[in-house]
N, C-alpha and C positions, 0 to 999 in steps of 0.2 A: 056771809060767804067767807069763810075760810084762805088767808093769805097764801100764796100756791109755794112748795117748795122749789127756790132756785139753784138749779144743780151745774156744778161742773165734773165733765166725766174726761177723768184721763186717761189714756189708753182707746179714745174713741172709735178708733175706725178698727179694733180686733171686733172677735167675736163676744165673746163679753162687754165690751160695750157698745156694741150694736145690738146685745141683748137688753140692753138698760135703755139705749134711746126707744126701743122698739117697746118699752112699755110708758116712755112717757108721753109715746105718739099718743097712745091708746085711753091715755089718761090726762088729758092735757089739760083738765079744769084741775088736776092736783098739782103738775110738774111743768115747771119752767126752764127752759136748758140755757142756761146763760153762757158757760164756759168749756169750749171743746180742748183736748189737747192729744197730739200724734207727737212718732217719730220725726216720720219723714214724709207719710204720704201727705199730699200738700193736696192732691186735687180731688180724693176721699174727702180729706178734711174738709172742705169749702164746700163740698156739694152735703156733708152732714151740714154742715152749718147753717147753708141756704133751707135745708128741709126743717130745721127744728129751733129756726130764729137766734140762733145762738148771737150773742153780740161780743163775744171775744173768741180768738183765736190763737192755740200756740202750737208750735214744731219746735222740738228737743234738737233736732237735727235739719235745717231747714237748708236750700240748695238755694246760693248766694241772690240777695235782692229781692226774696220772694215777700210779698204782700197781697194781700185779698183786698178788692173793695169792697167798703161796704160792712169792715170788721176793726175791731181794734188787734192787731196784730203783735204777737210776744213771739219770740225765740230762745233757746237755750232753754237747759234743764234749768238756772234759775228761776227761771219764769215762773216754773211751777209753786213754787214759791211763793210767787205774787197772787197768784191763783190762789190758792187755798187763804189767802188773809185778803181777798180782796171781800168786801162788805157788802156787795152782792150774790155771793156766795151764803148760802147756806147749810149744802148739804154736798159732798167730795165725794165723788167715785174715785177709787184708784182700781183701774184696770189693766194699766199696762204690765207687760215682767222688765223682770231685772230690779238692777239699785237705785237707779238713778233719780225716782221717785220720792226716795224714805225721805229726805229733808221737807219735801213739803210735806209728806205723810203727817210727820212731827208739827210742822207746824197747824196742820189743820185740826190735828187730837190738840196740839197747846190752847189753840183759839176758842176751844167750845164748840165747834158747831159736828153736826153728824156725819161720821166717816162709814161708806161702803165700802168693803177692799175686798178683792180679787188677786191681788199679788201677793205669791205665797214668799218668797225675798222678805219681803219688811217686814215678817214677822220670824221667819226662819233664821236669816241674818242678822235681823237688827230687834227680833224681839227685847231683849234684854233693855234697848234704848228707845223702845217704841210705847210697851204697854202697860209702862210706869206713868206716863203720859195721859194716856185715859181718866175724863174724869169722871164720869158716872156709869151706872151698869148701863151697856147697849150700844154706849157711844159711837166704837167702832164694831161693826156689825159684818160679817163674813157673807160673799157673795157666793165662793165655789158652792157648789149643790151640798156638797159632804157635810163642807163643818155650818151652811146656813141648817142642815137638816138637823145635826145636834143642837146647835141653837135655838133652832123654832120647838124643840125637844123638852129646852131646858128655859124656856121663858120667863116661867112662875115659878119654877122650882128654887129652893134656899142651894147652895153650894155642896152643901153639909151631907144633903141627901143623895148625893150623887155619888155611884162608887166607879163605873167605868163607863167610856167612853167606846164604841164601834162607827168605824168607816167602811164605807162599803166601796168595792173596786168589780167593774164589770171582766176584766179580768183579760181584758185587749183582746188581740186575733188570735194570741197563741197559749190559751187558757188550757187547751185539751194537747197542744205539743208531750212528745217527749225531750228529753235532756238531749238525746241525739237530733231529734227536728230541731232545735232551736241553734245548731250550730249550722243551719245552712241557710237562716232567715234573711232573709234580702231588705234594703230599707224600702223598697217598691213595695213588698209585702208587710211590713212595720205602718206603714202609711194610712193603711184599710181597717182604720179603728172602726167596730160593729153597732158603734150607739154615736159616739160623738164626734161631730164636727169641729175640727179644732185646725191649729197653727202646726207645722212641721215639729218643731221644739219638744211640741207638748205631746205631740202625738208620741212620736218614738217614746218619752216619755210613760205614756198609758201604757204602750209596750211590753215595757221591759218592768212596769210599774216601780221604778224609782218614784213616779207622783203619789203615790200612794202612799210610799213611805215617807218622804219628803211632807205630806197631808198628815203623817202622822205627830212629826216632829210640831207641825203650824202647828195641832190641835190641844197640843200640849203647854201652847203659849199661851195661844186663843183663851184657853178654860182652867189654866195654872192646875194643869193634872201631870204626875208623870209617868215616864215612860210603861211603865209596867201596867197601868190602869187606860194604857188606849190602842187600841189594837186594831184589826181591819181583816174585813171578810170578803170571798169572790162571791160577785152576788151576779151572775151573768145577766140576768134580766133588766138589771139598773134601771128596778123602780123604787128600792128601800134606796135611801139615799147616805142614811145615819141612823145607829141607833142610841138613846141613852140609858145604861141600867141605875138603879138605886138601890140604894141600903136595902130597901126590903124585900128586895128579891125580884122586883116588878121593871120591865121594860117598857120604853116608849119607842117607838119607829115611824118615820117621818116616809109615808108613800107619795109617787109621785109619779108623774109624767117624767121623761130625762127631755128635759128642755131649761135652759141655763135663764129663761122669762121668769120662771116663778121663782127661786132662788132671789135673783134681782130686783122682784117685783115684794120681797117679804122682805130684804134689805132696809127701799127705798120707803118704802111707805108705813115702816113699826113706830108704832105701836098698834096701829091700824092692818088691815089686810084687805086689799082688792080682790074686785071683783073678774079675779082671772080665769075662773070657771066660766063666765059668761064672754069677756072681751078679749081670751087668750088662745085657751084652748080647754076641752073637757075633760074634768078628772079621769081616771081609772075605774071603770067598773070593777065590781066585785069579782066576775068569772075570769077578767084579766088579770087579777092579781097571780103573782108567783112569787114564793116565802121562802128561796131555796137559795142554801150559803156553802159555802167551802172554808178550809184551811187555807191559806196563802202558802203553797212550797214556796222555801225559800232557798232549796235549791235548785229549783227551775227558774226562780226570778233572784238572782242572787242580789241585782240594785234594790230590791225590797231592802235584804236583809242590812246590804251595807247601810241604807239612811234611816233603817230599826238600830242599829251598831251607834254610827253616828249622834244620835239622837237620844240613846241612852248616855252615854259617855260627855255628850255638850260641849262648854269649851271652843275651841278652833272647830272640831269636827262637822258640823251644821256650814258656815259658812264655806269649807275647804270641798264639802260635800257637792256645794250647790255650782261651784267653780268648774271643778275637773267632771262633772255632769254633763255642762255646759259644753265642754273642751270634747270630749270624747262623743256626745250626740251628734254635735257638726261635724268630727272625720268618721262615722259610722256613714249620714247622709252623704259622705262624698267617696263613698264605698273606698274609703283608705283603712277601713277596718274592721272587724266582724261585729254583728250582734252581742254575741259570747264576749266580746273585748272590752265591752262601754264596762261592765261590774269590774275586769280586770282593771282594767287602766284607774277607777275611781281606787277601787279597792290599794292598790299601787301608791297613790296618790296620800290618801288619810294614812295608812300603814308606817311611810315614810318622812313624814312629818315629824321634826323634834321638836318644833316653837313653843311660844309662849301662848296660853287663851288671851284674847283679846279683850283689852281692857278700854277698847272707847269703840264709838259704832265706826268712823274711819277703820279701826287693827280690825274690825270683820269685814269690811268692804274691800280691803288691802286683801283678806286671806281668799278673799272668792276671788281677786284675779291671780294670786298667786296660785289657788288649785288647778285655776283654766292653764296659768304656763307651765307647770308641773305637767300637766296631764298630757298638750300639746305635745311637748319633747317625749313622754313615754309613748304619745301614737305616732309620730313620728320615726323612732326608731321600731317602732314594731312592722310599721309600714314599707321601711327599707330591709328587713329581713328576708 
């Protein structure tokens, strides 16, 4: 019998890692959940923990005096830290967003052991400090459906052979808008993503599809291709997920169900592949397939364009990108400012920028709060107009 992989999953109680423990329910003669880690929810946490035996526990942001019985209990984003070098640990999800993760990111790629990642930050941000770090092909293995789908794409394939890169984007609620509907889009209405179940963040995000561009920027770290050779299609059906072309003219495309299980489940368990056709859910028949793609206007989704912008040029731009994103999504949600305004304000933001490119992973962790307060003061003032 086979020694079982023991996993810590950070970012546990999102949806992404409630899609990771929800496969190692299902498989639990392969996967052992040793290590949970949250922000803040503290009573999420403990009742995953309780479900899937976990024997350590951490909150980044924990509300004073909290302990669980029955657990080994960490706080503070250090901790994460201790997590990914702890010797029980074998195999690191990183699920949560934001930065606060990348150090242990780093340490778990320096340790050896098998990183899954979901945060598109440590590799947007901090690629440059992250996936020098990797020491064999696969190590660190991509959870988003997009770039898992290039991946499982490009498995056996040599590097060499490879000439471009497609992501596919279902193309949010307001794919069929015109330029005038999209100036009266409400976050009520930004909210009602057509495929996927996500966090507020991410959703406006689908939206206005800055993640798509932003996925384009990862996919360029991800697979050391650039900007010109990865691009992205509206594929409203969101069952292609990725596609890989080659030298010779031939494509490979990765179909799917849109359920963020299988992504997770081809992560956690490669070189192998489970049996998620029988204990997850059923492929796609054939009469359900739909092979139908679009251009991405990018003047209908101008956040496309700006993090295609950002993303060609590199430098500050990526990390300033991902700040004033951040900055300008929250005063959208708090109806301090229009749809139409998130591309303005970021656009704003990079445009006016004289710095230096950042020359240690801190100078890009510095530049993505410094986009969010950039961005704040230009909604800010726009708000009091």
């Amino acid at each position: 019998m086979e020694k079982k992989i023991r996993l810590a999953v950070i970012g546990a109680t999102g949806s992404v890692g409630g899609a990771v423990l929800d496969v190692c329910s299902r498989f639990p003669e392969i996967f052992e959940v040793t290590a949970l880690a949250a922000r803040c929810n503290a009573k999420k946490l403990a009742e995953l923990g309780r479900r899937h035996g976990a024997k350590l526990l951490c909150l980044t942001e924990p509300c004073a005096g909290w302990q669980e019985d029955g657990f080994e209990c960490l706080t503070g984003t250090k901790a994460l830290s201790e997590i990914a070098e702890d010797d029980r640990v074998d195999h690191a999800v990183f699920a949560s967003s934001g930065v606060a993760a990348i150090p242990a990111l780093q340490k778990a790629i320096s340790r050896g052991i098998d990183v899954s990642l979901a945060n598109k930050e440590s590799v947007v941000v901090a690629g440059p400090w992250v996936m020098p770090l990797v020491k064999r092909q696969w190590q660190l293995r991509p959870v988003d459906s997009e770039h898992s789908a290039v991946w499982q794409c490009l498995r056996d394939a040599p590097k060499e052979e490879l000439s471009r890169i497609w992501l596919t984007a279902s193309g949010g609620p307001f794919r069929d808008f015109t330029c005038e509907q999209m100036k009266d889009v409400t976050p009520e209405a930004a909210l009602k993503h057509p495929i996927w179940k996500m966090g507020p963040k991410i959703t406006i995000d689908s939206a206005t599809l800055m993640n798509k561009g932003i996925e384009c920027i990862e996919a360029m770290q991800l697979f050391d291709m650039p900007a010109e050779r990865v691009g992205a299609l509206i594929h409203p059906r969101s069952q292609v997920h990725g596609m890989a072309e080659f030298v010779d003219g031939t494509l490979k495309m990765l179909v799917s169900r849109a359920d963020m299980r299988l992504p997770a489940a081809a992560a956690l368990a490669w070189p192998k592949r489970l049996a998620a056709a029988e204990k997850i859910l059923p492929p796609l028949e054939p009469s359900q397939w739909d092979l139908s793609f679009r251009e991405i206007d990018e003047k209908l989704f101008p956040c496309y364009a700006a993090a295609r912008w950002a993303g060609r040029v590199g430098g500050a731009m990526p990390p300033l990108l991902v700040g004033a994103d951040e900055s300008a999504v929250r005063h959208f949600l708090n109806h301090e400012i229009s749809f139409m305004d998130i591309a303005g304000i970021i656009n704003d933001v990079l445009e006016k920028y004289s710095g230096a490119a950042p020359k240690t992973l801190e100078d890009a962790i510095a530049l993505v709060g410094e986009g969010e307060r950039a961005a704040d003061e230009l909604c800010i003032k726009r708000r009091n107009v």
